[in-house]
N, C-alpha and C positions, 0 to 999 in steps of 0.2 A: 445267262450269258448275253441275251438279246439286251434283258432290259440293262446290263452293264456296259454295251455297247451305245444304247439312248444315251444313256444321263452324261457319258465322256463327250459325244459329240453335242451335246446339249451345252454341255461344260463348254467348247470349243467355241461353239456357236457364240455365245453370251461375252467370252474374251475378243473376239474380231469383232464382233458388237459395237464391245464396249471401246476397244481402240479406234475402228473405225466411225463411230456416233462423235466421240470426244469433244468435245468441245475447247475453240485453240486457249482457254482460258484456265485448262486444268494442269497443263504440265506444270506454269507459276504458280496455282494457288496450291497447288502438292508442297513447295518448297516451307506451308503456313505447320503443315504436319511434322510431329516428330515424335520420337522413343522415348519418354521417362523409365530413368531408372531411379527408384528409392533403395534408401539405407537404416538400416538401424541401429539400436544404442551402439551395439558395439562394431559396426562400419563395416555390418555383413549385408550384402543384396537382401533385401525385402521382397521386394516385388516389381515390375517390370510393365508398362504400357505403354497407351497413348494420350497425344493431347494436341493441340494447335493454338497460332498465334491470334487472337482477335483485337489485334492492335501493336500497331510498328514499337512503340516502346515496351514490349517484350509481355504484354498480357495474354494470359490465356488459359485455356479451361479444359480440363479431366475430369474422373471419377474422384468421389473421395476416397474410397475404398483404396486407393493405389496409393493416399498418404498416412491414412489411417497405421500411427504406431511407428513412424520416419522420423529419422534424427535430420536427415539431409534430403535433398532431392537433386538429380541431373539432368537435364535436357537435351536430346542426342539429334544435330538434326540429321536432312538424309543427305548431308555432305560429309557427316563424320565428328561436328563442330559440337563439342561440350561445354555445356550453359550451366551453370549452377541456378537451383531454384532458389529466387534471395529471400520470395518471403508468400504467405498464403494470406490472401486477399479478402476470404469466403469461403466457406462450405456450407452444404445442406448433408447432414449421412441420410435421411428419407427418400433423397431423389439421388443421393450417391454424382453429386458436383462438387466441379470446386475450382474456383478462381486464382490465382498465384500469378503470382511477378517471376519473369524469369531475366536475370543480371546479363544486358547485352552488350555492354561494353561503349556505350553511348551510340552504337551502329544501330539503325533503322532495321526490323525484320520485315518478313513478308507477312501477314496479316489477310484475315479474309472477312471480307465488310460482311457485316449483319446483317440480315431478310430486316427488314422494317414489319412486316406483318407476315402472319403464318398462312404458308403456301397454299392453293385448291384442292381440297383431296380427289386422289385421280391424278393429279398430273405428277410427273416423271421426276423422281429423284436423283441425286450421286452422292455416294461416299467414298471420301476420298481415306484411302488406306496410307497407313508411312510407307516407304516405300525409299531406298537408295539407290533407285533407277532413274534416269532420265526418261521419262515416259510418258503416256495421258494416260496410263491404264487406270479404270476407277470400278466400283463397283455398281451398275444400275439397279434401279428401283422402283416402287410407285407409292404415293401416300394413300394408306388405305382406309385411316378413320386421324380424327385430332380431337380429342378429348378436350375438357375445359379442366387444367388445373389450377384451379382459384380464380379468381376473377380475371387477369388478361394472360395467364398462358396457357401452355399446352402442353399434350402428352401424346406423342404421335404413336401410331401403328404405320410400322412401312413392308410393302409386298418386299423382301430382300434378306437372301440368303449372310447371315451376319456368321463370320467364325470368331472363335477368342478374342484372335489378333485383333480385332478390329474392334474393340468395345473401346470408346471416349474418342472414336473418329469423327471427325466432322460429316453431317449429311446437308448438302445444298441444294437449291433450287437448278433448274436448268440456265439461272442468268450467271451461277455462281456465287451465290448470296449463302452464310450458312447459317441453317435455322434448329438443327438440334445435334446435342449428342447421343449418337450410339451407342444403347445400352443393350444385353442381353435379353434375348428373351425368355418368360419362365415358364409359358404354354407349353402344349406335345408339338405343335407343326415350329420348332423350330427350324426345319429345312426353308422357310420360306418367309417366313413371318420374324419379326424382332421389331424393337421399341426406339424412340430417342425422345432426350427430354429438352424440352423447349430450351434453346441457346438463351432468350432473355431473360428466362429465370437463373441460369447461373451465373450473370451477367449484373444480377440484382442482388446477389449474396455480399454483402460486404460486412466490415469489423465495424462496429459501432463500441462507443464506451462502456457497456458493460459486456461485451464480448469476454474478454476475461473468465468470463464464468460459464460459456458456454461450452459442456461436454467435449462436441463433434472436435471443436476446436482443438480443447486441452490435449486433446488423443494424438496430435501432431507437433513433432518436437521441433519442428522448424518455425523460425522467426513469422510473426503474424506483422500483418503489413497494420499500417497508423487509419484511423477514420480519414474518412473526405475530406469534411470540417475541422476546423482549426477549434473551434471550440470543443468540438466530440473527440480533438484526438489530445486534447489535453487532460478532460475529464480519463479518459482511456488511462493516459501516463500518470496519472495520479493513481487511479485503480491496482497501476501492475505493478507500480514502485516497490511494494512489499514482497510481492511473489513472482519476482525473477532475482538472479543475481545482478548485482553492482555492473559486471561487464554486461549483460544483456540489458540493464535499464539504459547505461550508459550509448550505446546502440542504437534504441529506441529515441531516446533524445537526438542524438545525430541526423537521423532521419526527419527527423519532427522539423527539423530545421532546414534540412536539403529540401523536405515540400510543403515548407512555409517560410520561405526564407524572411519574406518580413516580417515577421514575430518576435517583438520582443524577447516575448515569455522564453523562447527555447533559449535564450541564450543563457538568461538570468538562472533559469533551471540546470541548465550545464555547468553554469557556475556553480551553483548550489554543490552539484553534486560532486564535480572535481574539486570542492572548495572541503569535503569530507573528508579527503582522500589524501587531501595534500600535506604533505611530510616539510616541505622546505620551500624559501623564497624561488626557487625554478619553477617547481610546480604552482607556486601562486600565478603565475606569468601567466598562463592560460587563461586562466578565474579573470585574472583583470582585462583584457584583452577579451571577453564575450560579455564583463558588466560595462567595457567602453565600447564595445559592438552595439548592446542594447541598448543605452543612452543615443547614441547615432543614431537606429534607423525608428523608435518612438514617435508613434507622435503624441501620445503624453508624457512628456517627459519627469512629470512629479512623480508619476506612477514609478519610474524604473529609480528615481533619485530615492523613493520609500524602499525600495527593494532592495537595492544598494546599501543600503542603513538597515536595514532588517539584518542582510546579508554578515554585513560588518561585525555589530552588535553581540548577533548568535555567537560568532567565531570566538570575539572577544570573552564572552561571558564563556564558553568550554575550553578557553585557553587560558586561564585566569595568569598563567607565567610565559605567556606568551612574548616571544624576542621579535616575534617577524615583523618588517617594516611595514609602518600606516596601515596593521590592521588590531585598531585600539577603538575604547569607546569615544575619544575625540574625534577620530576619522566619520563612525559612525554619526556623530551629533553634526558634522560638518555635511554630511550627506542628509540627513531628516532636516536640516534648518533649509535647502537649498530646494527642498517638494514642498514645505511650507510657505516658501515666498512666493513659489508660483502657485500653491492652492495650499490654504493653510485648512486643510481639512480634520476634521477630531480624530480619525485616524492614524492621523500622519502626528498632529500633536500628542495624541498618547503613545506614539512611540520615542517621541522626545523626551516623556516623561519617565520612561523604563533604560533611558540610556544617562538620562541627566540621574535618576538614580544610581545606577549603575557604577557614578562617575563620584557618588557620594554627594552631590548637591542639591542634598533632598530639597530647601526651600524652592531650587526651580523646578525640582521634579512636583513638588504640590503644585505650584502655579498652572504647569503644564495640566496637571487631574485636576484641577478644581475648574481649569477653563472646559476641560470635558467634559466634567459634569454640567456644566449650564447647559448642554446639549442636547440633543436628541440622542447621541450617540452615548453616554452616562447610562455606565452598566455596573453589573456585580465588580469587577473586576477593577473597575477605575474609581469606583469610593472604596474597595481595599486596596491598594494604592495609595489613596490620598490619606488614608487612615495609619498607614504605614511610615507617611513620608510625617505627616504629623506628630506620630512617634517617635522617630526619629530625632525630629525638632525640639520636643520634650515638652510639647503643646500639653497644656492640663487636660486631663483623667475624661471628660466630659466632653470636650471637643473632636478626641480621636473613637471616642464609644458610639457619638453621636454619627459619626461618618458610619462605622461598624452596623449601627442599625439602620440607615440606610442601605445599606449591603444587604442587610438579613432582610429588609423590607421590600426588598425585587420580587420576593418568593412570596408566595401565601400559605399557609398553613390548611390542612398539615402538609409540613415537610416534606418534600422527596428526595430522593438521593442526590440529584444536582445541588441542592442547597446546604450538603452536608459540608462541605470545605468549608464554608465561611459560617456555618456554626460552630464547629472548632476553632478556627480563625479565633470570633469572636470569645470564644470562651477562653483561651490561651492569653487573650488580652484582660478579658475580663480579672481574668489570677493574674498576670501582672501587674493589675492596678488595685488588690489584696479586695476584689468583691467575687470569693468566692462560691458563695450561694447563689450569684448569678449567673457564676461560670457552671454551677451544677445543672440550671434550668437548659442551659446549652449543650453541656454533656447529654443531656436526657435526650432532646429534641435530635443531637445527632445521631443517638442509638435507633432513634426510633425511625429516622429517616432510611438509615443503612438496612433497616430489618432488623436489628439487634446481631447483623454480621459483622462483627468488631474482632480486635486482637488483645494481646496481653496487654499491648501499652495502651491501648484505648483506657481498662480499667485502672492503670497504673496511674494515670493523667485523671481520672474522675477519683479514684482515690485520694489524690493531693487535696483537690476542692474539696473532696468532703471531708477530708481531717483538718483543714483551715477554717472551715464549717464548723466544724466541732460539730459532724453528722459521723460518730464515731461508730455506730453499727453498718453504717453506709460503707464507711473507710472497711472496714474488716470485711466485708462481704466480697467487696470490688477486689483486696488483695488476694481473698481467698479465691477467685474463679480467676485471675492472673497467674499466679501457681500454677492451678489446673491446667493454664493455657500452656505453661513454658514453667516445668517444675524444676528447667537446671538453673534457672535463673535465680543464683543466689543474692542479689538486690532484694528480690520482693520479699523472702523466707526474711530478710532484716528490715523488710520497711513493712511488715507482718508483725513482727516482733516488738517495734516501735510502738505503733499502736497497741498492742497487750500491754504493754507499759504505761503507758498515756491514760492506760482505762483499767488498770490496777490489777491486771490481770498478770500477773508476772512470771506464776508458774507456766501458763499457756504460752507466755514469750519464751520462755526455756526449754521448754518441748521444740518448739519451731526452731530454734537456734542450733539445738542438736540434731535436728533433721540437714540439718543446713550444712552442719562439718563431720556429717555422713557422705554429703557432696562432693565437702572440699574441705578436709581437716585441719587444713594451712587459712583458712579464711580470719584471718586477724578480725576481721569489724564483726563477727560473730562471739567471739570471746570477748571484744568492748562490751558490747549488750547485754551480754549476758552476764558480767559482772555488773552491770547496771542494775538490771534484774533483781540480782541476788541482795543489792544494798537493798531495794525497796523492799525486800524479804529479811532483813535485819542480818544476814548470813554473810558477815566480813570477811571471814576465811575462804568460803568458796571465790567471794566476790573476789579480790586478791589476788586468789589464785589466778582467776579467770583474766582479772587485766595485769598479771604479770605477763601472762602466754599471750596474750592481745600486744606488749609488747615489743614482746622475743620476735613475734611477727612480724616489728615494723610499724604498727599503727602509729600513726602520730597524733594523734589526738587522746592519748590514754594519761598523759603525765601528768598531767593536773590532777587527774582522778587520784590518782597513784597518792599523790605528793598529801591529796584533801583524807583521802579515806584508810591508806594503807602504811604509812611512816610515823 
C-alpha cells in the first residue's frame, strides 16, 4: 500500500513537473502531432497511432508497422481535422519508419524543425504525445546512450517511461528541435527505459526508381509518392506502367507533372496514355491539348515534334480504319519532317522512313534507310528496312539479299537468339527469290540460335525449302515432327502426303490421308490426294472413287482430273 502510495505521488509529481517546466514553445509544436488511422482492403480499421508533421506542406513520419497491409490511411489532428494520407514517401520495416505526404488542402501545417545534429547524452529530453487538449503537458526524459546506426545516425536510449500510445511520437531537444521517433522498448526495465530512432534516417527513406520492387513497400496498398529527380521519377514510371492499373498509372503521371511542371516528357506520356484509351474525337481533345502543352514549354523542341510523330504514326498503324480527324500517317510525316529541319538526326530520319513506308512510298522510305545507313546510327533494323522497301520496288534478287546480309552481318557467329528474326527474315526472302538451299542454311542457323525451341510452323516453312531443294528426306522428317507438334492440323497430314507422292511413296501417302479423314471425314483435298495416289498405283476405280467424293465436297480443283482420268 506504501509503495502504491510512492509511485501515485511520484506519478503526480512528474505531471506538475512537467506542466510547470514546459517550455512556452510546446503547446504550438503539439499542434505538429496527430492520430493515424489505417484501413484495409475491405475498409475495415487496421490499426491506429501516431505520427507528426516535419514540414508545413504536410510531410511527415510514423512507424511502418502502422501501414504495413493499408488500403488507405487518415490523419486526425488534435482539433478533430481529417487528412487523408495521399501517398508514402519511404519506409524502412528494419527500423519500423516511414515518411508519407499527408493532402492538406494547399493550407500550411504546423511542422517541427529538425535537430541538425544528435543531442548530448545526459541532457533532458521531451515527447510530445497527441493529445486534443489545449495544453503543454509533455512527457520528460534524459538521453541515456546514442548508438551509431551506419555511418551518420543514431539509435537513441532515452531514461522515459513510453506507454503504447505513444510509440512514433516525436522526442525533442529542450530548444524544441525533434531528433527521434519513439519506439517501444523490447528489454525487462521497460518502466523506464524505451528507444527512438534517429528522425534523419527516416527523413532519408525515399522512393527511388527501382522501388517498385521493394517488399516493405509492396505491403502498402496506398499510393507511393514519384522520386526527387525528374530523371529517377520517370525511369520509376516506366517500371510501374506494367504493374498498376491504367487508373493508378494514369495518377501517377498526373503527379509527375504537378512536381515537374516543366517537363515535357509528362505531358507527351499523358498523351500516350489517354491517347490508348480514347474511343472518340472528345477524348482526343485532351491528347492534343498536353502534345501542344509539351511543344510550348520544350526547350528542345525536335525532341517533342519526333514524339508527336511517333505518337501519331503508332495510332495510325492500330487504327488501320481509322475516321478521326488529322490523326493519319500524313499528319505524322508532317510532324517527323518539322524535328528534321531543326535537327535532321538518323533517328528522327528513320522514323520518316517507317511512316513514308507506311504511306506506301517505298522509294522515299529507302532514301530515308539508306541515308541511315551511312551513319553511325545503321543497325539490324534499318538495312531490313531498306531491304524491304527494295522489295517492294522490285529491285533485282541481289540488291535486296545484299542489304539482308548486311542485316545478318551485325551479328557474329555463332548465332544467338537476338539474331534469329532476321535469319528468318532472310530466309523467307531467300524462298521468295526460289534460292532455297540457301533459305535451308538459314532455317538451320535459326534452329540453332533459338536452342532448337521452335514450333510446328517453324518446320512447316523449313519443309517448303527443303522440298524446293529436292532435300526430300529433309522434307518428310520436318513434316513428320510438325504432326507431332499439332496433329489436328490437317494441312500438314496433306502436305505429308504430297511428298510420299513426289518420292513414290504412294501407299505411305494413303495411310497419312486416312489418318487425316479420321480427323475430319468432310476434308475434300484428302480425297483429291489420295485419288492421286491411287493413279500413281494404277488403281483407276479407287482413284475415281476418290475424286468423285473430293468433289461431292466442293473441291475445285478435281475437274480436270475427273475429265483426264475418269470419263
Amino acid at each position: 500500500m506504501k509503495t502504491r502510495l510512492l509511485g501515485t505521488l511520484l506519478l503526480c509529481w512528474l505531471a506538475q513537473w512537467s506542466m510547470a517546466q514546459a517550455p512556452k514553445w510546446v503547446e504550438k509544436a503539439k499542434r505538429s502531432v496527430f492520430s493515424i488511422v489505417t484501413y484495409d482492403d475491405s475498409d475495415k480499421i487496421l490499426k491506429t497511432g501516431n505520427g507528426f508533421f516535419v514540414s508545413e506542406d504536410g510531410v511527415a513520419l510514423s512507424d511502418y508497422s502502422l501501414f504495413k497491409g493499408a488500403k488507405r490511411a487518415v490523419a486526425i489532428t488534435g482539433e478533430g481535422k481529417q487528412m487523408p494520407v495521399e501517398a508514402i514517401m519511404g519506409v524502412d520495416d528494419m527500423y519500423d519508419v516511414a515518411k508519407f505526404r499527408v493532402a492538406i488542402d494547399g493550407k500550411k501545417v504546423q511542422a517541427l524543425p529538425l535537430a541538425a545534429t544528435a543531442p548530448a547524452v545526459g541532457s533532458k529530453v521531451l515527447l510530445l504525445p497527441y493529445s486534443t487538449q489545449k495544453d503543454r503537458s509533455f512527457t520528460p526524459g534524459e538521453l541515456k546512450a546514442a548508438d551509431k546506426a551506419g555511418e551518420k545516425y543514431y539509435y537513441y536510449t532515452l531514461g522515459m517511461h513510453l506507454r503504447d500510445k505513444m510509440v512514433s511520437c516525436p522526442v525533442l531537444t529542450e530548444q524544441g528541435q525533434v531528433f527521434g521517433l519513439a519506439q517501444l522498448s523490447s528489454g525487462k526495465d521497460t518502466a523506464t527505459v524505451c528507444y527512438a530512432v534517429d528522425v534523419r534516417y527516416a527523413m532519408d527513406r525515399n522512393i527511388s526508381a527501382l522501388s517498385f520492387t521493394d517488399n516493405a513497400l509492396r505491403a502498402i496498398g496506398i499510393k507511393k509518392a514519384l522520386p526527387d529527380t525528374e530523371d529517377q521519377a520517370l525511369v520509376f514510371l516506366f517500371m510501374v506502367s506494367s504493374q498498376v492499373t491504367p487508373e493508378q498509372y494514369a495518377g501517377l503521371i498526373d503527379d509527375f507533372i504537378a512536381q515537374f511542371p516543366g517537363s515535357s516528357e509528362g505531358y507527351l506520356r499523358r498523351a500516350t496514355h489517354n491517347l490508348g484509351l480514347a474511343k472518340d474525337e472528345a477524348a482526343l481533345k485532351g491528347v492534343e491539348d498536353d502534345m501542344e502543352q509539351a511543344l510550348k514549354i520544350a526547350d528542345k523542341k525536335d525532341d517533342v515534334y519526333y514524339n508527336r510523330a511517333k505518337l501519331v504514326y503508332n495510332y495510325a498503324l492500330d487504327h488501320p480504319d481509322n475516321t478521326l480527324k488529322d490523326w493519319t500517317f500524313d499528319r505524322a510525316l508532317q510532324e517527323i519532317k518539322e524535328a528534321i529541319a531543326l535537327d535532321p538526326l538518323p533517328i528522327y530520319v528513320q522514323l520518316e522512313g517507317d511512316i513514308q513506308y507506311a504511306r506506301a512510298d517505298f522509294a522515299a522510305a529507302l532514301a530515308c534507310y539508306e541515308q541511315v545507313n551511312r551513319s553511325p546510327m545503321a543497325s539490324v533494323t534499318t538495312f531490313l528496312s531498306a531491304a524491304k522497301s527494295k522489295q517492294q520496288l522490285q529491285a533485282p534478287a541481289e540488291e535486296v539479299l545484299a542489304l539482308m546480309d548486311s542485316c545478318v552481318a551485325r551479328y557474329s557467329k555463332p548465332y544467338t537468339v537476338e539474331a534469329a528474326p532476321y535469319l528468318l527474315e532472310r530466309a523467307q526472302m531467300r524462298m521468295s527469290y526460289g534460292q532455297a538451299r540457301e533459305a535451308i542454311f538459314d532455317y538451320d542457323a535459326y534452329y540453332d540460335a533459338v536452342g532448337g525451341k521452335v514450333n510446328d510452323v517453324f518446320y512447316y516453312l523449313r519443309e517448303q525449302a527443303a522440298l524446293q531443294g529436292k532435300q526430300y528426306q529433309r522434307a518428310l522428317d520436318d513434316m513428320a515432327k510438325a504432326i507431332e507438334l499439332n496433329p489436328q492440323d490437317l494441312t500438314y497430314r496433306a502436305e505429308l502426303s504430297v511428298i510420299n507422292i513426289r518420292v513414290g511413296r504412294n501407299e505411305e501417302a494413303i495411310r497419312v490421308l486416312e489418318e487425316a479423314l479420321k480427323i475430319d471425314p468432310n476434308y475434300a483435298e484428302a480425297y483429291r490426294l489420295m485419288g492421286l495416289a491411287y493413279l500413281q498405283l494404277k488403281k483407276k476405280d479407287e482413284a475415281c472413287r476418290c475424286l468423285a467424293k473430293a468433289k461431292e465436297l466442293g473441291d475445285p480443283n478435281v475437274d480436270e482430273l475427273i475429265k483426264k482420268h475418269c470419263e
